[in-house]
N, C-alpha and C positions, 0 to 999 in steps of 0.2 A: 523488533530490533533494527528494522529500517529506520536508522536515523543517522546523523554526521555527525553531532558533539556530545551527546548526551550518554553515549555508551559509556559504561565504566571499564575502565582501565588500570593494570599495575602501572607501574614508573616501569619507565624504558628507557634504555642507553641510550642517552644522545650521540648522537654521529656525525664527528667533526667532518668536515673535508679540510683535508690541508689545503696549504696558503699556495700551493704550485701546481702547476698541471700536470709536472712528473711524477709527483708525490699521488695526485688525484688518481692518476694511472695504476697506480700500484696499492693506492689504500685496499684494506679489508671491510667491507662493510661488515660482516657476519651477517646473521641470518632473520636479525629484528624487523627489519622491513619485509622482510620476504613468509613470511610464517605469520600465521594466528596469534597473540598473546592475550587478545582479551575477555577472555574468562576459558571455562572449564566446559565441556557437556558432557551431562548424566547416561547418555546413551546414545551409541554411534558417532561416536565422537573423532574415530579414525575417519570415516566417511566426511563429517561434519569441517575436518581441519584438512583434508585434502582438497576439497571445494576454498577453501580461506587462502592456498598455500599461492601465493605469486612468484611469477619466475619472470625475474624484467632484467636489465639493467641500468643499476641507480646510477653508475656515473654519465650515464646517455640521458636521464631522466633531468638530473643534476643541469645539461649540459641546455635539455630543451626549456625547463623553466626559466634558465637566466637570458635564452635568446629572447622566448615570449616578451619577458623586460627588455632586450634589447641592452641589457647588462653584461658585463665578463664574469665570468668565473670564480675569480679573486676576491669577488663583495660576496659570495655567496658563503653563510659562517657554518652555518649546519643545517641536517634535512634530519628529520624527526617524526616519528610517527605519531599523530595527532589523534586518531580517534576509527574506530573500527565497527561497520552498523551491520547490518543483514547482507548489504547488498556491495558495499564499497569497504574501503582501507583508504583513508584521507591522510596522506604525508602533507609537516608543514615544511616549506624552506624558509630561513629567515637569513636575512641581508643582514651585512656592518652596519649598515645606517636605519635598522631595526623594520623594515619592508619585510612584509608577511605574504607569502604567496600558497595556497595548496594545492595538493596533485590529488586529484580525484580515481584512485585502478579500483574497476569494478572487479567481481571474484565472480569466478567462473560458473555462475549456476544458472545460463540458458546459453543456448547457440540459436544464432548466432548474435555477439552483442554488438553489430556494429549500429542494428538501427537504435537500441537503448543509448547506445554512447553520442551517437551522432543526433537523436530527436531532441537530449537534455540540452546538447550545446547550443541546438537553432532555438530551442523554448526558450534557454536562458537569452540568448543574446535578441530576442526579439521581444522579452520582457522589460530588458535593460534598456533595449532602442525606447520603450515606451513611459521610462523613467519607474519603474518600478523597483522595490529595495531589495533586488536580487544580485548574484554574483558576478561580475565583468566575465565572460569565456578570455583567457589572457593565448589560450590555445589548447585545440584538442586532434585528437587521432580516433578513429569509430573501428579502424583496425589493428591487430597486434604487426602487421608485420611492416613494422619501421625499425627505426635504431635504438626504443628502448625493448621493443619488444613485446609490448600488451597495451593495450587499447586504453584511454587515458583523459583526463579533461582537468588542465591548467586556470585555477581559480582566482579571483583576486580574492582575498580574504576581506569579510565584512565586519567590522566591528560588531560589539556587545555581545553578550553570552545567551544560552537559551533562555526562554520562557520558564523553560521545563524546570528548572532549577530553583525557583520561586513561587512556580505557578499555586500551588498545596497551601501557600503561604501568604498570600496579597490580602492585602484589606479589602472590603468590598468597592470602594473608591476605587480602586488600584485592578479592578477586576471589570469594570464600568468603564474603566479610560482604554484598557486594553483593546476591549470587545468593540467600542466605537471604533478604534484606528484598525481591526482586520476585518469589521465590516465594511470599512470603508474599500479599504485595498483590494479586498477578494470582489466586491460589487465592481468596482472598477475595468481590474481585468476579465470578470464577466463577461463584462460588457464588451468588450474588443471584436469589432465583427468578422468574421471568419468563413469562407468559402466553402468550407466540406466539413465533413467530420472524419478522426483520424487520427495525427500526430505531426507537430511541426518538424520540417526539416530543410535546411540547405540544399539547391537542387543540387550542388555538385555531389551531393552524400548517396544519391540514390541511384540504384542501376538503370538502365537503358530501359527494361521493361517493366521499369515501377514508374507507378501513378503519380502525376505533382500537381496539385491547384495550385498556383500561384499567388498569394497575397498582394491586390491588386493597391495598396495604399505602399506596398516597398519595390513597388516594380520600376522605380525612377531613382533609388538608393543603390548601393553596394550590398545591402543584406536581400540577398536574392533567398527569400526562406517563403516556403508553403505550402500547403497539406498534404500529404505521403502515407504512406501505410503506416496501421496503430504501431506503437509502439508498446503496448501495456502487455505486461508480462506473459499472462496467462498464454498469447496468442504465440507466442515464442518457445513453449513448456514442452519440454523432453521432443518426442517426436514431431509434435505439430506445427516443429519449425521445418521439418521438411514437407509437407501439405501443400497441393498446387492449389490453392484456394482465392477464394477474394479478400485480401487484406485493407480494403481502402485505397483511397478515400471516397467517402459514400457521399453522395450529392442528395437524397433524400432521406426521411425518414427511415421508413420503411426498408432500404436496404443497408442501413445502419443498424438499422432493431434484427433483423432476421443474420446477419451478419455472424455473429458469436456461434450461435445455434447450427449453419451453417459447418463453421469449421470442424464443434465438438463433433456434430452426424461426421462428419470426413473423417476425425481422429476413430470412431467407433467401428465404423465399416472399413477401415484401413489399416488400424493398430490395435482397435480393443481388443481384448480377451479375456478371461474373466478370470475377476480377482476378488480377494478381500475388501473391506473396509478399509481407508489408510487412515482411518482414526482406530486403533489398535482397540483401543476400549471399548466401542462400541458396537465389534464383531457380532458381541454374543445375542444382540439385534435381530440378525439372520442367521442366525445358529450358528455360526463361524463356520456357513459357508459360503464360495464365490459367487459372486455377484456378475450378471450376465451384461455385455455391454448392449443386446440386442435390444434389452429390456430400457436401459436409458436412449436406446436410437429411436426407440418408440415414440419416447415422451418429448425428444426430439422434432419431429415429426406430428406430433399430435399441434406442439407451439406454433411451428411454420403454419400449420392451420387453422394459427387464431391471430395470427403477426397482421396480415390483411384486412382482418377490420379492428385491430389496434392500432392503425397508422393513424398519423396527426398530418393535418396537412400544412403544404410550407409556408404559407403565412401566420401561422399560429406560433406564436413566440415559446412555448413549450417547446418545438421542436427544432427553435435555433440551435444554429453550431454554437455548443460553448468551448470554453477551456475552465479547467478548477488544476487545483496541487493536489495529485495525489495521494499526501499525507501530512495534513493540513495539524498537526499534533504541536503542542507547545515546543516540544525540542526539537522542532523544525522553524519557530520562529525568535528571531534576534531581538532583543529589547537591552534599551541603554539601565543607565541607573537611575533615570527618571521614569522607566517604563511606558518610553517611546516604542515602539518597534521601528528598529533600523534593516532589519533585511528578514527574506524570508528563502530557505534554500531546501536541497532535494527536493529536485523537480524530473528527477528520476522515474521514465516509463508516464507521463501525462499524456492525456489522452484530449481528443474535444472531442464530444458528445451533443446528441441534442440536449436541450433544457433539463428535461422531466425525466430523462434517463443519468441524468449527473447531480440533481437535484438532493439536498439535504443536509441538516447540520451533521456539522463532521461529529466522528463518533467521540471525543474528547469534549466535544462541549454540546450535547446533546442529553435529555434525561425524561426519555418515550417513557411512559409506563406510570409514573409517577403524576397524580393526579391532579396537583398541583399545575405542574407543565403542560401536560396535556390539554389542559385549558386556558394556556400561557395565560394567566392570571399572574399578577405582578405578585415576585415573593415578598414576605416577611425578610426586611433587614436587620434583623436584632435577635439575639438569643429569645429561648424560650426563659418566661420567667421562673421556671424551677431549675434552670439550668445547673445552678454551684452544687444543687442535692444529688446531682447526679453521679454514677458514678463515672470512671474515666474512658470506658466506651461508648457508654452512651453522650456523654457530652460529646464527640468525637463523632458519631452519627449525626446528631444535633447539627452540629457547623460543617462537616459534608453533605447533609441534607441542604440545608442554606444554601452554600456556595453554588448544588449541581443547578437549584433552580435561577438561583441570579444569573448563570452562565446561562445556560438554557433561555432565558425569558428575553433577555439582552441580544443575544444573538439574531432571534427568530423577531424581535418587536425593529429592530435597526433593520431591518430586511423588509419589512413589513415599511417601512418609511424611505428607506435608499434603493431599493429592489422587491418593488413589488413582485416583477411578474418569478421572480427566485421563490417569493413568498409564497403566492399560490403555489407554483410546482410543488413545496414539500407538502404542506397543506393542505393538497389536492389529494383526496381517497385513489381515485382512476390514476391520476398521474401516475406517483407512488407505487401502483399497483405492476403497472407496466413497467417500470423502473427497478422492481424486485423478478418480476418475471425474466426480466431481461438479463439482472445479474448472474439470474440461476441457472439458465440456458448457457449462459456462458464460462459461466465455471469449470474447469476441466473436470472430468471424469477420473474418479478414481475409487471405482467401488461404493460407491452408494447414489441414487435418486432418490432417494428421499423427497430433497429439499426442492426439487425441480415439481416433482410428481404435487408435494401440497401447495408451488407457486401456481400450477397449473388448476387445481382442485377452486383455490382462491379465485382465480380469472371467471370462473364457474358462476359459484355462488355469489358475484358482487355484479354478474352481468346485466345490463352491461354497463359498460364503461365509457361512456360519454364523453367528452372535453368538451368545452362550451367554447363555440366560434369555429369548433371544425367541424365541418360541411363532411367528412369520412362517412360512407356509411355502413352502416353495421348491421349484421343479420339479427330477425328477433331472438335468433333463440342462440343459444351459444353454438358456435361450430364442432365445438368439442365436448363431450357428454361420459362422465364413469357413473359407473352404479353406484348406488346409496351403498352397498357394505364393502365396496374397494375404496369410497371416500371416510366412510367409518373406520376405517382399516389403516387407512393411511395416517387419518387423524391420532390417531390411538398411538400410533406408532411414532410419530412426533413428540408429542406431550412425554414419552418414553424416552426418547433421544435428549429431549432436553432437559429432564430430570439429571440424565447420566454425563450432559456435558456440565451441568450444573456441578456435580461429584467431582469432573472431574478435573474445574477451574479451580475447585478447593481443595484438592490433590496436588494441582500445580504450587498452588498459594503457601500450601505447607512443607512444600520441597525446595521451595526457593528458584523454579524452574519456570523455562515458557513451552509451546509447543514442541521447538527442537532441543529441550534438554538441556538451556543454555545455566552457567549458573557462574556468579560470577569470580571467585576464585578457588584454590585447591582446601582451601577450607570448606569452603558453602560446600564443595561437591563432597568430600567428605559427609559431611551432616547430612546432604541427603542422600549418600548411596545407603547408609543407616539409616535414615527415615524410611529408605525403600522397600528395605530388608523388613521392618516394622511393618509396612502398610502388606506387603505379601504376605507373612506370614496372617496376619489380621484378614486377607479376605478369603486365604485358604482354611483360617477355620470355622468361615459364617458360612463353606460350599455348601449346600444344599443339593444340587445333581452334578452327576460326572460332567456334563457341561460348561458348567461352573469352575471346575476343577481345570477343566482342559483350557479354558479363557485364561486362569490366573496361570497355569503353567506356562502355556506357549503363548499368547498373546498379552502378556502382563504391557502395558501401557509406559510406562519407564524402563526397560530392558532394550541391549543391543535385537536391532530387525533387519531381513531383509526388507529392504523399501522398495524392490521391486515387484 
């Protein structure tokens, strides 16, 4: 649901401002701007809309986007609420003379938001210095306490509509012109070389005793912006924004890689305690019960002592500082009516990374598994020829099968020609490997290792892990070592989890829901508090042990939970 235009929305009141400043003094905005309206959730939904609810004030809001123009008040016709994603509520204001401006209030789900507010605005405006098709910063605040009151970033609005709104739909030509102009773009700003890894920022945005590398190509401009502590979500989540840790910026490998891992050990030794699963469903896993943090501080611990002869050394172009978009998803990229791409936004919590830990096609135009791809062999452009016999899912397989591999083939073959060394990284088995190990160490903890325990299991069995051209050296034998029936064990228990996420992506599919129960209005939620009702009763009568019984009762997967 992280995205800026593409969320669906009811019609909402437009809200005039009057024509006077006495008048603007005294309007009623009501409550549209300030509240959630776009869509419903299935469960937790009080929780869900107290997190949405903003408390600003719009006529101070009203007052900072016309100064950002350097405009009055009087040209400003109405402010209106444009579009509502995971992470933000984007109001448009629109001028007399039809000038589109938007306010960007993020909704309150990390503390603190000043470095997400303040990294987007030095990202964006040092993307923009580099002529990239992203949004003018017209003005922003990384803290709530000014004159409107919550923390804010003033857009120039970009022309064309999403991707996302056609993407299902293009011709293959039209799917071919795309993938040339964002391989181009993304290879581009790749490329931009960068002093540390981290999160761009303004130095004026960072405190006295936070880190800045300086961006030595704007050290002679006005845009004094350069490397600061991450800014990516994870590292900001519930308590672990209070953690005295190292946030960056990491000048080598090696204390970028071990960095994440790091902070979770801090978060376990400091705030764990044992809990559930927070995937509800999958409780019944560990018998629905709590899960020990001591046990991920382990495997924690075990990683740090294999991070040291995973390092890349720093000539190895693998382990350059990069930058990539976070969520690089069609309804984050702008395209005209010719299916140009004219901008690309939510650049929301981006991070730079080395190479081969940032490395890979983004998950929307990616299609692993699929044999065809995997051996990027150029797809079949054309129906199958029994196609018209078929009937109408299957044909509908047929041209999503097509489409995933021309996306797929195009992406990775244009990278393979403009970005090689991109190329290798995903490419690369070892790269790759340390690249998923890395993720999963960094993952917050919240009741399950699984996923960490078989990254580690993997480092194992494939060692070692080589890069070609780095001189690192590595032990013969792995540092880290589990018995053959706790890696049996583990494996087994995978293959089990993903069966059950598989159930219960097809759970979601037929509720009309996503992870948070989102759905999109009081009809859909209707249908599926009823479909809910249906799917309970259905798996309270396949119960087989009290177990069972006790899962569907108290951890049913679509019911109001404590989430703590």
């Amino acid at each position: 649901m992280k995205q800026l235009y593409s969320t669906p929305f009811a019609p909402l009141r437009l809200l005039r401002l009057a024509s006077t400043q006495a008048s603007r003094r005294t309007a009623s905005f009501g409550p549209a701007l300030h509240e959630y309206t776009s869509g419903r959730f299935l469960f937790n939904e009080d929780l869900r809309r107290k997190e949405r609810h903003l408390k600003f004030n719009v006529q101070e809001l009203a007052s900072v986007i016309c100064s950002s123009l350097n405009r009055p008040l009087e040209e400003l016709q109405s402010l209106e609420k444009l579009a509502e994603g995971g992470f933000n509520r984007i109001l448009q204001a629109t001028f007399s003379d039809g000038k589109e401006v938007l306010a960007r209030l993020p909704f309150r789900l990390e503390a603190p938001l000043r470095h997400s507010v303040a990294s987007e605005a030095a990202t964006l405006s040092f993307l923009h210095n580099h002529g990239f098709p992203v949004p003018k910063v017209l003005d922003y605040s990384p803290i709530m306490d000014n004159p409107v009151g919550i923390e804010y970033i003033i857009l120039e609005k970009l022309p064309g509509r999403p991707l996302g709104e056609r993407w299902f739909s293009l011709e293959n030509k039209a799917v071919v012109r795309v993938m040339k102009q964002l391989v181009d773009i993304e290879q581009r700003y790749m490329r931009l070389p960068l002093p540390a890894c981290g999160s761009l920022y303004f130095r004026r945005d960072l405190g006295s005793g936070e880190k800045f590398v300086p961006l030595p190509e704007l050290s002679s401009t006005d845009l004094d912006i350069g490397i600061g502590p991450i800014a990516s979500y994870a590292w900001w989540y519930r308590e672990r924004a209070n953690l005295e840790i190292d946030r960056g910026p990491w000048n080598t490998f090696l204390h970028c890689f071990e960095a994440a891992a790091k902070r979770e050990l801090a978060f376990c030794q400091t705030y764990g305690k044992p809990r559930l699963n927070v995937e509800r469903y999958l409780r019944d896993l560990d018998n629905l019960e709590p899960q020990d943090p001591a046990h991920h501080a382990q495997l924690l611990q075990d990683f740090l002592r294999l991070a040291p002869s995973l390092d890349i050394d720093a000539g190895n172009s693998l382990g350059r500082p990069t930058l990539r978009h976070p969520d690089l998803s069609p309804n984050n990229i702008l395209v005209n009516d010719d299916n140009e791409i004219v901008g690309m936004i939510d650049w929301q919590h981006t991070v730079v990374l080395p190479l081969c830990l940032c490395a890979g096609i983004p998950n929307h135009y990616q299609n692993w598994g699929d044999p065809v791809s995997e051996k990027l062999q150029k797809p079949e452009t054309k129906l199958p020829t029994d196609y018209h016999s078929l009937d109408p899912a299957s044909q509908q397989n047929a041209r999503e099968t097509m489409r995933r591999r021309l996306i797929h083939f195009y992406y990775a073959a244009l990278h393979l020609k403009k970005a090689e060394d991109h190329y290798d990284a995903f490419r690369n088995n070892n790269s790759m490997l340390r690249a998923k190990l890395f993720s999963r160490a960094g993952a917050p903890w919240e009741g399950s290792s699984l996923s960490l325990e078989h990254a580690l299991i993997e480092i194992q069995q494939h060692w070692p892990l080589k890069i070609e051209g780095s001189p690192i050296t590595q032990a013969a034998d792995c540092p880290v070592r589990y018995h053959p029936d706790r890696i049996q064990a583990c494996l087994e228990k995978v293959k089990q989890e993903e069966e059950k996420l598989d159930d219960l992506d097809d759970m979601r599919a037929m509720l009309g829901t996503d992870a948070q129960g989102w759905v999109e209005n009081d009809e859909h939620l209707a249908h599926a508090q009823e479909m809910r009702e249906s799917m309970r009763a259905a798996f309270l009568q396949g119960c087989e042990t009290e177990l069972d019984r006790i899962a569907v009762r108290d951890h049913f997967a679509f019911d109001d939970h404590d989430e703590e």
